[in-house]
C-alpha positions as CSV (number, residue, x, y, z in Angstrom):
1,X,87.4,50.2,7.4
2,X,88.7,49.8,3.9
3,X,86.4,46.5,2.2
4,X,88.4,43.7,1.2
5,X,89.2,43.8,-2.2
6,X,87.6,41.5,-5.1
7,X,84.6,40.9,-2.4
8,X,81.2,42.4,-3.3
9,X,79.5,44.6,-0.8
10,X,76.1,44.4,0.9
11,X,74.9,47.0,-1.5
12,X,75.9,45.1,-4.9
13,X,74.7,42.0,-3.6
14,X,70.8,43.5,-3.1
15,X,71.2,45.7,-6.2
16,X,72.0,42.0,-8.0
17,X,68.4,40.8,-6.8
18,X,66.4,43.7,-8.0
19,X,65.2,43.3,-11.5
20,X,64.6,45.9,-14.3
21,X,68.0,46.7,-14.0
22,X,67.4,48.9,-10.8
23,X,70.9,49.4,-8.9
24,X,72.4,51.5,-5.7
25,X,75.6,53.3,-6.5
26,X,75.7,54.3,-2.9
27,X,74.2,57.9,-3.7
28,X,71.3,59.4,-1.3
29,X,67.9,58.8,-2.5
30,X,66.1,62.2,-3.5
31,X,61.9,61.4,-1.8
32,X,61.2,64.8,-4.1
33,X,62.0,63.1,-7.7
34,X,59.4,62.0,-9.8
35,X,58.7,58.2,-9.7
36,X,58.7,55.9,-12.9
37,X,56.6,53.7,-13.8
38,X,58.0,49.6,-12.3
39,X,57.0,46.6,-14.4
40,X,54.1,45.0,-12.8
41,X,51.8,47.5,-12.3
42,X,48.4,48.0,-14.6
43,X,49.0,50.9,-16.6
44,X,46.0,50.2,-18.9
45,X,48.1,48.9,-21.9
46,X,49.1,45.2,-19.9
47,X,47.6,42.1,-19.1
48,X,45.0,41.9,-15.9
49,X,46.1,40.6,-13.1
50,X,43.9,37.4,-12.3
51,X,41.6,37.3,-10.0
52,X,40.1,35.1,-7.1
53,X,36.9,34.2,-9.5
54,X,39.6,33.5,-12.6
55,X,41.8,31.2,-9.8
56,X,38.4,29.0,-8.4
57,X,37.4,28.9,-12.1
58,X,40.7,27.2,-13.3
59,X,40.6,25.1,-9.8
60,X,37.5,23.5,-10.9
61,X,38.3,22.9,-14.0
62,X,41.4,21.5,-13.3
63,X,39.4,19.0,-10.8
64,X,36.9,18.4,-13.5
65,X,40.0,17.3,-16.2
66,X,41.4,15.0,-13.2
67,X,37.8,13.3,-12.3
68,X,37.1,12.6,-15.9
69,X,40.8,11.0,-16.3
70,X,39.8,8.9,-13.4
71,X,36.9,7.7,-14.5
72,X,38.1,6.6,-17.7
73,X,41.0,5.1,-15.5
74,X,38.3,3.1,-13.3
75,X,36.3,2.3,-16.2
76,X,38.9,0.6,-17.9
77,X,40.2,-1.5,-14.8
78,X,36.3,-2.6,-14.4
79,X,36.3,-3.7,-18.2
80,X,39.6,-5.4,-18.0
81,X,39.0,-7.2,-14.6
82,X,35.7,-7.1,-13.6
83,X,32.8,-7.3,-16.9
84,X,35.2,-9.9,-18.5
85,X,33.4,-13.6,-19.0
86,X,36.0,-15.1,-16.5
87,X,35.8,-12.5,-13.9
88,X,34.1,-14.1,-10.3
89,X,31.2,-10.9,-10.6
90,X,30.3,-12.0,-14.0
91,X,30.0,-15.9,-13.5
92,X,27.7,-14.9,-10.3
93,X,25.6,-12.4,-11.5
94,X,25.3,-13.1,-15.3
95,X,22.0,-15.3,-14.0
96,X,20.1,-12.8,-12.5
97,X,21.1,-9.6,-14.2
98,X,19.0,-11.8,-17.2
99,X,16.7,-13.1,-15.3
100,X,15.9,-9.1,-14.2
101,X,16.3,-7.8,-17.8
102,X,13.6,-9.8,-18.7
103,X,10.8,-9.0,-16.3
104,X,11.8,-5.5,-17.5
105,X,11.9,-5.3,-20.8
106,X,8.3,-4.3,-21.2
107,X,9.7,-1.2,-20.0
108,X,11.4,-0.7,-23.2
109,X,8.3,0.0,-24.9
110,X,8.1,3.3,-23.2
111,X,11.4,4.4,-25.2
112,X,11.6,5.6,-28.8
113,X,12.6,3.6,-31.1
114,X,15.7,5.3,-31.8
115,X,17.3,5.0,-28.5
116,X,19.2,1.9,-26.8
117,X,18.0,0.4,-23.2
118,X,21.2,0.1,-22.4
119,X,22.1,4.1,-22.5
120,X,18.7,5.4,-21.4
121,X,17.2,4.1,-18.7
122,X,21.1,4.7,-16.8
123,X,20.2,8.0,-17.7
124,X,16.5,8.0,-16.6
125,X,17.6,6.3,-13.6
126,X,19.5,9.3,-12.6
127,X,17.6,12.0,-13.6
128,X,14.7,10.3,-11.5
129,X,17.2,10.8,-8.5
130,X,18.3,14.5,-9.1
131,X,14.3,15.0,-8.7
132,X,13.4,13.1,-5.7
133,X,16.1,15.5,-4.4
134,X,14.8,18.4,-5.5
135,X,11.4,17.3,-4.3
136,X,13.0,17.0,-1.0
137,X,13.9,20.5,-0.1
138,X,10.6,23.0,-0.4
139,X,11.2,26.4,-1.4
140,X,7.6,27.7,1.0
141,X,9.9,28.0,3.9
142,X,6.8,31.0,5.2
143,X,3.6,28.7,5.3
144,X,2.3,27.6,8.4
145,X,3.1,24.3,9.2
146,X,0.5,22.0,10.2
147,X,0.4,20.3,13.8
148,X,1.2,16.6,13.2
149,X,-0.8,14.3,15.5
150,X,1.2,11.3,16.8
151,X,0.0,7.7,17.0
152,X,-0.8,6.1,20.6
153,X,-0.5,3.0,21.4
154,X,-3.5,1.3,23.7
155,X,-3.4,-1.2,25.9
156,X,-4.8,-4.8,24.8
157,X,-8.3,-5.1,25.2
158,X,-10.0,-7.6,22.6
159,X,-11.5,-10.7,22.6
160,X,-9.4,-13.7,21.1
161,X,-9.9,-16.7,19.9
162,X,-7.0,-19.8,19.3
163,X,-7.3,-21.3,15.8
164,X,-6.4,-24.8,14.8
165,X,-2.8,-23.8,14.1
166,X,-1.9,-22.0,17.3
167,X,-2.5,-18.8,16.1
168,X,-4.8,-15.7,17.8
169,X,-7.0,-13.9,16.1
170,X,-8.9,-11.0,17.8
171,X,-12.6,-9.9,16.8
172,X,-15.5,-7.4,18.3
173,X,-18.7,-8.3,18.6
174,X,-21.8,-5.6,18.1
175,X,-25.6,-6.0,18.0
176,X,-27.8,-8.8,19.6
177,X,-25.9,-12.0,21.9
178,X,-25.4,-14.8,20.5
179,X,-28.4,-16.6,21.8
180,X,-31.3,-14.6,21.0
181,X,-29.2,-13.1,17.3
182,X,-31.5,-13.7,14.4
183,X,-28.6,-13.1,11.5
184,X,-25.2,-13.3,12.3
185,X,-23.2,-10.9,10.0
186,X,-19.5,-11.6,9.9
187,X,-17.1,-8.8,8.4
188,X,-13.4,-8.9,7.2
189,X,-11.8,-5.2,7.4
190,X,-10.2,-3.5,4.4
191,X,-6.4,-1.9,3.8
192,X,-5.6,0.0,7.3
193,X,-8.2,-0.9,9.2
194,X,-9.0,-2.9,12.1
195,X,-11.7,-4.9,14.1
196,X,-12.9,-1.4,15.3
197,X,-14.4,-0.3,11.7
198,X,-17.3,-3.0,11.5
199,X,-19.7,-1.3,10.2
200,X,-18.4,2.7,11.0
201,X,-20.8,4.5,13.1
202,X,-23.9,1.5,13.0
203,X,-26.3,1.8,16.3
204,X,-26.8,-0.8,18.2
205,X,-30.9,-0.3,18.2
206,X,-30.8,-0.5,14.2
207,X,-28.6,-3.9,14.7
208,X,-31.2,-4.7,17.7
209,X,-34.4,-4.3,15.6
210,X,-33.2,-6.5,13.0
211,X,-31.8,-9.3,15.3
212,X,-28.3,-9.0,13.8
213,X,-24.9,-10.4,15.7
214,X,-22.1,-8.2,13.5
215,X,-18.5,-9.5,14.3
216,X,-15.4,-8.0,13.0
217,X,-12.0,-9.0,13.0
218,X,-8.4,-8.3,13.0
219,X,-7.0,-9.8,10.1
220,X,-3.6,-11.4,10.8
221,X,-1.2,-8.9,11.4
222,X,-3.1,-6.6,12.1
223,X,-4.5,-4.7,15.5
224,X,-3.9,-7.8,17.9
225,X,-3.8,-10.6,15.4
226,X,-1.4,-12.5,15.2
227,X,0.4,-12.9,12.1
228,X,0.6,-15.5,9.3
229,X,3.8,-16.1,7.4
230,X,2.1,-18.0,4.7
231,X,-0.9,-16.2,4.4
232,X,-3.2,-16.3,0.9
233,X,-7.1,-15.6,0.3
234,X,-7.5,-20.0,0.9
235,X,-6.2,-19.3,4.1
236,X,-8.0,-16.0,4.7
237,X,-11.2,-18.0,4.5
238,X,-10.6,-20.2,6.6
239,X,-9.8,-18.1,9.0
240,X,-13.0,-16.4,8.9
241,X,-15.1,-20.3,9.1
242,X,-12.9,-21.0,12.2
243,X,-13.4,-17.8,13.9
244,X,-17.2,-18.0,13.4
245,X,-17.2,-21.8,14.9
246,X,-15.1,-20.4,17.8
247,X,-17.8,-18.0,19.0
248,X,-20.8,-20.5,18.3
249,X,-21.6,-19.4,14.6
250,X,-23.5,-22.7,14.4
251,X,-25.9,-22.1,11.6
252,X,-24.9,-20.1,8.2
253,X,-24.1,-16.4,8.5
254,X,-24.0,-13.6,5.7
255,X,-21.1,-12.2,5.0
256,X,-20.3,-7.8,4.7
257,X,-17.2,-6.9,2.6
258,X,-16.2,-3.2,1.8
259,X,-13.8,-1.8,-0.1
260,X,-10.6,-4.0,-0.5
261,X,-11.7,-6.1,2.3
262,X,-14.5,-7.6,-0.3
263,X,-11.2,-10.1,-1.4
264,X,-11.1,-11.8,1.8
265,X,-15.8,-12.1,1.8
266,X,-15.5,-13.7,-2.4
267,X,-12.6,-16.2,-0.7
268,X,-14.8,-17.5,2.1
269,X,-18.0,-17.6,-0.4
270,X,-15.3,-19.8,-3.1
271,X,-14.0,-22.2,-0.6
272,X,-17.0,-22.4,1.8
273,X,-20.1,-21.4,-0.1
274,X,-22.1,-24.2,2.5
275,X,-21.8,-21.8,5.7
276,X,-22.7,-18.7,3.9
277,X,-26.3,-17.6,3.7
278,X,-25.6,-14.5,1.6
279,X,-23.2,-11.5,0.9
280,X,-23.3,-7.7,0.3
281,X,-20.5,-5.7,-1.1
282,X,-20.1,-2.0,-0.3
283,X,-17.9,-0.1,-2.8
284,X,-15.7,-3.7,-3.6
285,X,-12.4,-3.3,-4.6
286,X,-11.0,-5.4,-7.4
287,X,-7.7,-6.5,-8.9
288,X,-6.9,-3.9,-10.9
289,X,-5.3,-6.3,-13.3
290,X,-8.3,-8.5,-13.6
291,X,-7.5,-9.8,-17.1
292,X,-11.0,-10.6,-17.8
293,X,-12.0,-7.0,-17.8
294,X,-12.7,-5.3,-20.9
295,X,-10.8,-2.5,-22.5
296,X,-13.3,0.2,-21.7
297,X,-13.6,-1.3,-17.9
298,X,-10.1,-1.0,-17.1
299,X,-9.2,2.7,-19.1
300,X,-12.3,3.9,-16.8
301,X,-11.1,2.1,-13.7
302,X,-7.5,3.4,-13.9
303,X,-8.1,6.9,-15.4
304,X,-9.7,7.8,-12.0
305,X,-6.7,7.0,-9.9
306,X,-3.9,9.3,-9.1
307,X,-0.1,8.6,-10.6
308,X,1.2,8.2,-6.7
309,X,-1.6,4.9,-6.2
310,X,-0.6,3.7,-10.1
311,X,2.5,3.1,-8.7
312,X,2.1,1.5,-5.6
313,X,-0.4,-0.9,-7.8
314,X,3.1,-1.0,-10.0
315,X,5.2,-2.2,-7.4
316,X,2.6,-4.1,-4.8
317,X,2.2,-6.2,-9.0
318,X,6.2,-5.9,-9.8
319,X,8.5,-5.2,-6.8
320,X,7.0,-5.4,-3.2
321,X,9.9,-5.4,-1.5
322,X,10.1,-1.6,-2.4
323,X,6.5,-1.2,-0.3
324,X,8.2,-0.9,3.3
325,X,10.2,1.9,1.8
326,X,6.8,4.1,1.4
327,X,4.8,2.3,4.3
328,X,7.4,3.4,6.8
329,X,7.3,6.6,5.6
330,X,3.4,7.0,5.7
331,X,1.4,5.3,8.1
332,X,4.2,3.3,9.6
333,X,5.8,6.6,10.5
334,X,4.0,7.2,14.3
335,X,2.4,10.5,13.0
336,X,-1.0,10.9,11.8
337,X,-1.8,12.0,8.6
338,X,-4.9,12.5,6.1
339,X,-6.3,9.1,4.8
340,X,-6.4,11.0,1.0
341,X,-2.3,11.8,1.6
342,X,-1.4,8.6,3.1
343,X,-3.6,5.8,0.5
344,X,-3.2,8.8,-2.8
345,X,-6.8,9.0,-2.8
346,X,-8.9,11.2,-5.5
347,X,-12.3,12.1,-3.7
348,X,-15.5,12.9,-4.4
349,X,-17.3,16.4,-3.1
350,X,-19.2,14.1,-0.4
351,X,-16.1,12.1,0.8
352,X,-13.8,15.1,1.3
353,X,-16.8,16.5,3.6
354,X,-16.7,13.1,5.7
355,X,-12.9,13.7,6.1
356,X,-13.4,16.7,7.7
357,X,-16.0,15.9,10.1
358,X,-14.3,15.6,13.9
359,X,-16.6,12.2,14.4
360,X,-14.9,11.0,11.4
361,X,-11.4,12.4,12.5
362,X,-11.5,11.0,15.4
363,X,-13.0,7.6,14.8
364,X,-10.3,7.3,11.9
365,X,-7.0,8.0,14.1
366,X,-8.7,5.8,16.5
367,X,-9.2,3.2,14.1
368,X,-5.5,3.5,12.6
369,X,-3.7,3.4,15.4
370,X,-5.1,0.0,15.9
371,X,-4.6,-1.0,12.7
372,X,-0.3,-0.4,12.8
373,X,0.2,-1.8,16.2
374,X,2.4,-4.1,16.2
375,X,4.0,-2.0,13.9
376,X,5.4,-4.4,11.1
377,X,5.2,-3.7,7.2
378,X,4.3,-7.3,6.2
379,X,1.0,-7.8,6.9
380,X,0.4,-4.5,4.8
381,X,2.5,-5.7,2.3
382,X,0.6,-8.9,1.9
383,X,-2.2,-7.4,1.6
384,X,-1.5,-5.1,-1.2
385,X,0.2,-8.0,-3.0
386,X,-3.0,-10.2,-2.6
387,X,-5.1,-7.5,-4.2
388,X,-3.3,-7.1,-7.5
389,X,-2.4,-11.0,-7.7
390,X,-4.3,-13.8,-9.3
391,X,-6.9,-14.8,-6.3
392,X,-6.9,-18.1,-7.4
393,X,-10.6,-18.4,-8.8
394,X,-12.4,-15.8,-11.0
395,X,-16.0,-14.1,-10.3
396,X,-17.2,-15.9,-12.9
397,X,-17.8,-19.0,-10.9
398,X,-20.2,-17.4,-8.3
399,X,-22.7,-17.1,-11.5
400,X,-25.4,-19.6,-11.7
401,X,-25.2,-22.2,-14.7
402,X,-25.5,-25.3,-15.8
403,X,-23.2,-28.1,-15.5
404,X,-23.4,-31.5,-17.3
405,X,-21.8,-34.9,-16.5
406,X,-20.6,-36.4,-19.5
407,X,-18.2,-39.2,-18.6
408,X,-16.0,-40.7,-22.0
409,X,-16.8,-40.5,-25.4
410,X,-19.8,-43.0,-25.2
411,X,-21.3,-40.5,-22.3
412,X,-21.1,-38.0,-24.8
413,X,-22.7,-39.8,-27.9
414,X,-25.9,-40.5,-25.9
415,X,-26.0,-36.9,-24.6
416,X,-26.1,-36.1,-28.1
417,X,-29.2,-37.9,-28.5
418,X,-30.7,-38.1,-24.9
419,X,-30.5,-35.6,-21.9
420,X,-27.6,-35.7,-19.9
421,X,-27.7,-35.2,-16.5
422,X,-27.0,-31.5,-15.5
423,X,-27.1,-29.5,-12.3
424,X,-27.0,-25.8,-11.7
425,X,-24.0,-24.6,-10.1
426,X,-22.1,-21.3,-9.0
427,X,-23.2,-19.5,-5.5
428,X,-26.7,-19.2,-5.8
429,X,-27.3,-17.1,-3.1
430,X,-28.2,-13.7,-2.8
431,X,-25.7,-11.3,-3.7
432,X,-26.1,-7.4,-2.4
433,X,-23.7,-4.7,-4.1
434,X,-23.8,-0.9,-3.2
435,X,-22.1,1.1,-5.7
436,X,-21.6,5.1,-4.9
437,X,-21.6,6.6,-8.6
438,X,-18.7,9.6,-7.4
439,X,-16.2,6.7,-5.7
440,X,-12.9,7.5,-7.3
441,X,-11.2,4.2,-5.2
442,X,-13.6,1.7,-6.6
443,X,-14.9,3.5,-9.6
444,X,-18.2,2.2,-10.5
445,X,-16.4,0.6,-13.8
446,X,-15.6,-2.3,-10.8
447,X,-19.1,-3.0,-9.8
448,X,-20.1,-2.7,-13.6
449,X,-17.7,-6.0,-14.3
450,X,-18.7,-7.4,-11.1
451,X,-22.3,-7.2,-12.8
452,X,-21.0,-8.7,-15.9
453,X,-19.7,-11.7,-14.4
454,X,-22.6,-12.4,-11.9
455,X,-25.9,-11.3,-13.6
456,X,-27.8,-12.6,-10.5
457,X,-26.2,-9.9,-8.5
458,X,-28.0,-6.9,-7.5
459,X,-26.1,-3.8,-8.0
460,X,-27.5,-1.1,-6.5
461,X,-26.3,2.5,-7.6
462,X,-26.3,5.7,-5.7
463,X,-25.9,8.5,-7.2
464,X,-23.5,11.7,-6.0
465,X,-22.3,8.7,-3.1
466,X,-18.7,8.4,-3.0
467,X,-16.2,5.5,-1.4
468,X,-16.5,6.6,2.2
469,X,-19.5,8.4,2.4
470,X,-22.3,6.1,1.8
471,X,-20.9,3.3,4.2
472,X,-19.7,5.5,7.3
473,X,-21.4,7.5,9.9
474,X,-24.5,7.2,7.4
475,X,-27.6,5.8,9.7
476,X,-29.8,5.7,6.4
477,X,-27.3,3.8,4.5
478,X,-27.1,1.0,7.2
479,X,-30.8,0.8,7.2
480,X,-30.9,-0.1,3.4
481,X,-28.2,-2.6,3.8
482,X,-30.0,-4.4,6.6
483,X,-33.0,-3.9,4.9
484,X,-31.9,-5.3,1.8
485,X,-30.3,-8.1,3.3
486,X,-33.1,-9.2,5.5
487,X,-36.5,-7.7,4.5
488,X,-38.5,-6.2,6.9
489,X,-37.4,-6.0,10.7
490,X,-38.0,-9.0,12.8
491,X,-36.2,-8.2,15.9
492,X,-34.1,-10.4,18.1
493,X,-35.6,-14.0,18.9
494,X,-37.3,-14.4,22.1
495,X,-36.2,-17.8,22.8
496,X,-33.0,-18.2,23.9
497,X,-31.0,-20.2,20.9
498,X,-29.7,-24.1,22.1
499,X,-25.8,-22.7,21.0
500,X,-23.1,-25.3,21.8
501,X,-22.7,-23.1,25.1
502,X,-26.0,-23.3,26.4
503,X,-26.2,-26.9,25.4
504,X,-23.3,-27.4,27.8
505,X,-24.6,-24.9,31.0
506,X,-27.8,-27.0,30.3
507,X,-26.1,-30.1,30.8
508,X,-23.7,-29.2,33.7
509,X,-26.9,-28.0,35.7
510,X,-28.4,-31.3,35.0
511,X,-25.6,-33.1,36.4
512,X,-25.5,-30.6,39.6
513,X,-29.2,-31.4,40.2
514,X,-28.7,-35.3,40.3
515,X,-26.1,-35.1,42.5
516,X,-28.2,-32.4,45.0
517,X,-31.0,-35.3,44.7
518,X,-28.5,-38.3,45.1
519,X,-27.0,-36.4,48.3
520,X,-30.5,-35.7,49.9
521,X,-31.4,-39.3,49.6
């Protein structure tokens, strides 16, 4: 069919598409030819075509360009609408963003001189966050993975008693009964611990031979105690007095306080020095930030601690509401762990073979699970807070010295020439502290200012004894406490003691016995 004239055919139209000036005149195609070279194709002498690598590449930086635009978008809408003095953020948080700058600017003492707060601890901040993730993922995927115990939880079994406010607080009795006891010894637990520890591992012939009634307790909030919202060391105390006039405590008792439970023994012995008959610290526990402590007592006290318990000190002293964070994560968690891992514990030789023992083991994961449950981070927090806060009285006061009356000016004139009237005061009682000379949780530089402020005290030193060691498991040890405490042993009394009790079983058979006689006549 002849084409239609002025009309392009098929074949013009593709060879119009083709570049390089490639065109079919309508001739056959010889295959045999020689091909030439099309524009394109790497012949050496052009360009690279780009690859994958060269395309994420300029992806990424193209993201990168468009992120940091944004950002200096967003940061100018914030300082336009938000930072301005009008803005509704501003006018609510201007307060507190001072009142937080200046509990922290003693921070800023850390930083050289040359650099500004304001850029620095931004960039602190974050860098602190890139390594708490790093720390997170381990690179020893191949070492063998401990088995973790879990916590149990056992069914309520201690004693209780009802305190004047309506609370519970549950305690463990050891030793002799209360009617034939000789000494009653009355002991506050320390951080994670319970009603169980008493004294760890004490027989119940050594506590016979010397007549002694020991009774522990549950602190509140802790084991099956219940808890106290407003609790402080003036309440502790009293706590303690009522629980001893609950189970017929009658006469004065002595007082046991180990580790950082010795807070709760110094409150009872400020506030009620008239009910105690005498006190023995093992390895007591101070606050840290004791600011009557000399230089040289504090750089030894915290140079023995590792940087993990600094900084629970740090923030149990600055910002306690971060403690939960780490308690829920530790001993809070339902698994068992080791006490140097959960409380950042340096130990001596002698304490780390005590960890290790299964008696201790097992007496330990016995003891904790009581201790957490019910489960709750407050009482723990309180308790940390209490140790590095002002206790409200300093040790100081427990040393015996003399006090004069001087009443106005004119008293004082005639005391000048005349002798006033003075009394001794402080505790004047006897005072027991054992002291091992490896404890690397209360260094010895504690008991050395604890000697300081009460020269009547008798510090006892042992050497190559560390914070665990000397007090648990240790049927020696317990022997010189008692010993020391009580002098030679007396045994329990033979005559049953007129308690409050007694009094009343006394007086009830009475009345049964009249009314047999009235009933016969």
């Amino acid at each position: 069919m002849d084409e239609i004239r002025g009309v392009p055919t098929w074949q013009e139209e593709l060879a119009s598409l083709v570049d390089a000036g490639l065109r079919y005149d309508g001739a056959p195609i010889d295959l045999t030819a020689p091909t030439t070279k099309r524009s394109g194709y790497f012949d050496g002498s052009e360009t690279p075509r780009e690859t994958l690598k060269d395309q994420v590449a300029g992806f990424m930086r193209s993201w990168g360009e468009m992120l940091l635009h944004l950002a200096k978008g967003c940061k100018d809408i914030v300082e336009q609408t938000v930072v301005t003095e009008d803005s509704y953020v501003v006018r609510k948080l201007a307060k507190p963003a001072v009142k937080v700058s200046k509990k922290l600017r003693f921070m800023n003492e850390y930083l050289p001189e040359d650099r500004d707060p304001a850029h620095a601890w931004p960039v602190i901040f974050f860098v602190f966050l890139l390594a708490l993730a790093a720390l997170s993922f381990s690179p020893e995927q191949d070492r063998q993975v401990e088995v973790i115990k879990k916590l149990r939880v056992h069914p309520t079994n201690a004693a209780r008693v009802q305190l004047p406010d309506g609370r519970y607080l549950a305690y463990q009795e050891l030793g002799v009964s209360a009617e034939r006891a000789r000494y009653s010894l009355l002991t506050p637990h320390s951080f994670l611990s319970s009603r169980l520890a008493g004294i760890p591992g004490v027989k119940k012939s050594l506590l016979v031979e010397y007549g002694v009634r020991l009774v522990s307790y549950d602190l509140p909030g802790f084991g099956e105690s219940d808890p106290h919202r407003g609790r402080n060391l003036s309440s502790s105390a009293s706590d303690l007095i009522n629980l001893a006039a609950a189970v017929g405590i009658d006469e004065k008792f002595w007082l046991l306080g180990y580790s950082t439970g010795s807070m709760h023994s110094w409150a009872a012995m400020k506030y009620f020095p008239e009910k105690i008959a005498g006190a023995a610290m093992v390895a007591p526990v101070i606050n840290p930030y004791e600011p009557s402590m000399a230089k040289e007592e504090m750089v030894k006290t915290w140079e023995q601690w590792l940087t993990k318990r600094k900084f629970m000190y740090f923030l149990a002293r600055r910002f306690p509401a971060f403690l939960p964070f780490f308690y829920r994560r530790s001993f809070l968690s339902g698994k068992l762990d080791h006490l140097d891992q959960w409380m950042s514990l340096s130990l001596g030789e002698k304490d780390k073979l005590l960890l290790k023992d299964p008696t201790f083991q097992e007496f330990y994961q016995r003891n904790v699970e009581e201790s957490v449950r019910q489960g709750i981070t407050k009482p723990f927090v309180d308790e940390s807070v209490l140790q590095v806060s002002s206790w409200g009285f300093t040790l100081s006061e427990f040393r015996t010295q003399k006090k004069c009356t001087t009443n106005g000016v004119l008293s004082w004139l005639m005391s000048m020439y005349s002798e006033a009237e003075c009394e001794l005061v402080g505790f004047r009682k006897p005072i027991h502290i054992w002291q091992g000379m490896d404890d690397r949780v209360a260094p010895p530089s504690m008991s050395d200012y604890i000697g300081r402020m009460i020269p009547e005290a008798t510090v006892h030193k042992i050497p190559n004894e560390g914070h665990f060691s000397f007090f648990y498991f240790c049927d020696e040890c317990h022997r010189q406490i008692l010993y020391a405490l009580f002098g030679e042993p007396k045994g329990q009394l033979e005559k049953v003691r007129e308690t409050k009790e007694t009094l009343q079983e006394t007086e009830a058979d009475k009345d049964t016995n009249a009314a047999t006689t009235t009933t016969k006549e």
